[in-house]
Backbone as a ProteinNet text record, in pm:
[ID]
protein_1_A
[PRIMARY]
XXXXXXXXXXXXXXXXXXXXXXXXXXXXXXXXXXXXXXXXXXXXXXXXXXXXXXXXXXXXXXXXXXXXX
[TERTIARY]
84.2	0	88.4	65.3	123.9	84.2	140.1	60.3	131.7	15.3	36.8	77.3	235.8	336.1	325.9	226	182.8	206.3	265.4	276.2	357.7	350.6	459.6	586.1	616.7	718.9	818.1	939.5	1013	1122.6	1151.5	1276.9	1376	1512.3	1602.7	1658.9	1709.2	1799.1	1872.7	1877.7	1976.7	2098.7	2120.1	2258.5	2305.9	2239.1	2248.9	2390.9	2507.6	2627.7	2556.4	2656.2	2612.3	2706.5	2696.1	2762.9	2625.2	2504.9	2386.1	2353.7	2417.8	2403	2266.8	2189.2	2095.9	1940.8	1812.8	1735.9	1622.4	1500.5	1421.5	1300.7	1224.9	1056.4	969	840.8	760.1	641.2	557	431.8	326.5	240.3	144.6	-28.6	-97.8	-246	-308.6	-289.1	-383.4	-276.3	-162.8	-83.9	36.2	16.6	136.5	276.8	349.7	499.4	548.5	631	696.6	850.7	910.3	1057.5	1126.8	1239.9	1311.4	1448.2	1542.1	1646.4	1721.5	1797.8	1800.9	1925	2003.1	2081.1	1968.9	1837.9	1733.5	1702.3	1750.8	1641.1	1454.3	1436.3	1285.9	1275.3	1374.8	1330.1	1293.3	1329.5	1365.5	1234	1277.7	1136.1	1109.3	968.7	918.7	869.5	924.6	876.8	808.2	644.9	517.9	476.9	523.5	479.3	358.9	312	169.9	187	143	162.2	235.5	165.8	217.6	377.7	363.5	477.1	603.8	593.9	692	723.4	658.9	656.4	730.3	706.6	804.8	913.5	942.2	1096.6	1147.9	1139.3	1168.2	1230.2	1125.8	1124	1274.3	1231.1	1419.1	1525.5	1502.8	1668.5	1670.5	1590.1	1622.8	1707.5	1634.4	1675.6	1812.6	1890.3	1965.5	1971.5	1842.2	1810.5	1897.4	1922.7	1958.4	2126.8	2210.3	2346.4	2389.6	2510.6	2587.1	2710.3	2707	2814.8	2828.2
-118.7	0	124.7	249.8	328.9	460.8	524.8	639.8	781.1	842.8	1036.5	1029	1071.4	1209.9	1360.7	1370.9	1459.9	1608.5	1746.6	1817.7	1774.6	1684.2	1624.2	1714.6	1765	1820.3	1738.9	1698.9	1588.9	1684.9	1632.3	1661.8	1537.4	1608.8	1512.2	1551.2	1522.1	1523.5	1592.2	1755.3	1850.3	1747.4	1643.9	1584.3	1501.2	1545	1477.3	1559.3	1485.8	1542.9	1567	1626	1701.1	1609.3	1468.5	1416	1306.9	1312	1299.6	1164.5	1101.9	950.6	988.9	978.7	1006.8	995	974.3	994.4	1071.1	1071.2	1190.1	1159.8	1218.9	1171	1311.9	1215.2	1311.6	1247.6	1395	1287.2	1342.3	1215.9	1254.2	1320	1336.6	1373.5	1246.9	1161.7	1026.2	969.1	1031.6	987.4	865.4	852.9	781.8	839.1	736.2	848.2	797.7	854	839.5	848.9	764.2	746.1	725.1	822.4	769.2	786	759.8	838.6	906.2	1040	1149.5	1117.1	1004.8	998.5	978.2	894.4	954.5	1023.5	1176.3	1304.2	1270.8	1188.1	1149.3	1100.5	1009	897	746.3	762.4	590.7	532.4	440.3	359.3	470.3	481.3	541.1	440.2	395.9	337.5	375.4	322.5	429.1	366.5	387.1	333.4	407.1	251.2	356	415	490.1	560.6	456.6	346.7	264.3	210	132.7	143.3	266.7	316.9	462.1	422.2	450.6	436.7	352.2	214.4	136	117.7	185.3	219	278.2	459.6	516.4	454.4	355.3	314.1	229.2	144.2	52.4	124.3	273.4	337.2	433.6	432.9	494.3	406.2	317.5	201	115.9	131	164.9	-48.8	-44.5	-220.4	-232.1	-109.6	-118.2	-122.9	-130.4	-86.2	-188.8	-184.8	-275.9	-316.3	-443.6	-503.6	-634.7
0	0	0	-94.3	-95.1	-10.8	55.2	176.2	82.1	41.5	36.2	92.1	93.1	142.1	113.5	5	-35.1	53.4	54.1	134.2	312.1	339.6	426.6	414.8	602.7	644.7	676.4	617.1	660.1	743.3	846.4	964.7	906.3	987.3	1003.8	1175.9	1213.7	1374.7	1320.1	1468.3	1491.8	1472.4	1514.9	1535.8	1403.3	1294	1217.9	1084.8	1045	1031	864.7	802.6	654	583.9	589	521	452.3	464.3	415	472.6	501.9	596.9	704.9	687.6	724	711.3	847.3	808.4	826.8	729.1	766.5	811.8	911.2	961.1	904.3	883	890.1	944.6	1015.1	1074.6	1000.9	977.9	905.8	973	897	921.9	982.2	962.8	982.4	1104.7	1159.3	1285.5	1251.8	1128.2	1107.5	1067.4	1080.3	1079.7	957.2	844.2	736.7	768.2	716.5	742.2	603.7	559.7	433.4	478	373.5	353	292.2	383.1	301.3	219.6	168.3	65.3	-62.4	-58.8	-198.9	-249.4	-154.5	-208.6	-239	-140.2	-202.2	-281.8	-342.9	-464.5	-426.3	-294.3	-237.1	-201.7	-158.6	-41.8	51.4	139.5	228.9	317	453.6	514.1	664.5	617.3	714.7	826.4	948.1	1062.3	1144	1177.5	1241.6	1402.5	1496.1	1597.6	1682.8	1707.6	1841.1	1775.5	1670.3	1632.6	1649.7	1595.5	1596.9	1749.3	1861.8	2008.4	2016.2	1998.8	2020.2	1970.3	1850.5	1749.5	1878.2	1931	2014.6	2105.8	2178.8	2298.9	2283	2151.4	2187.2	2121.5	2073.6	2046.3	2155.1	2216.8	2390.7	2502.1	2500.8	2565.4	2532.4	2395.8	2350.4	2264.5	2197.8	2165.3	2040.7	1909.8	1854.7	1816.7	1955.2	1909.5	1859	1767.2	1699.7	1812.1	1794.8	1910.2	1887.1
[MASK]
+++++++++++++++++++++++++++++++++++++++++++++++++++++++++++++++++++++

């Protein structure tokens, strides 16, 4: 299923370096969150998580579930 991005404000993280490795959110009208990356310029995949999701993304790169080790 494809989700309008249509008008979508995409952010990236203050901490994010200008070497474009990076990615961007946007939240949508209907509460879901859009995720790409900004090496596509918006050509790539968009991958759309719905509210509780997103929450739990958060929840385990807070918690720190994702480090490489």
């Amino acid at each position: 299923m494809e989700v309008d991005v249509t008008g979508a404000v995409w952010r990236k993280s203050t901490y994010s370096g200008p070497d474009g490795n990076c990615v961007e959110v946007a939240f949508l009208v209907d509460g879901a969150v859009a995720v790409r990356d900004t090496k596509d310029n918006g050509r790539g995949p968009i991958l759309t998580l719905a509210p509780g999701e997103w929450d739990a993304f958060l929840m385990g790169v807070s918690t720190g579930g994702f480090q490489r080790g």
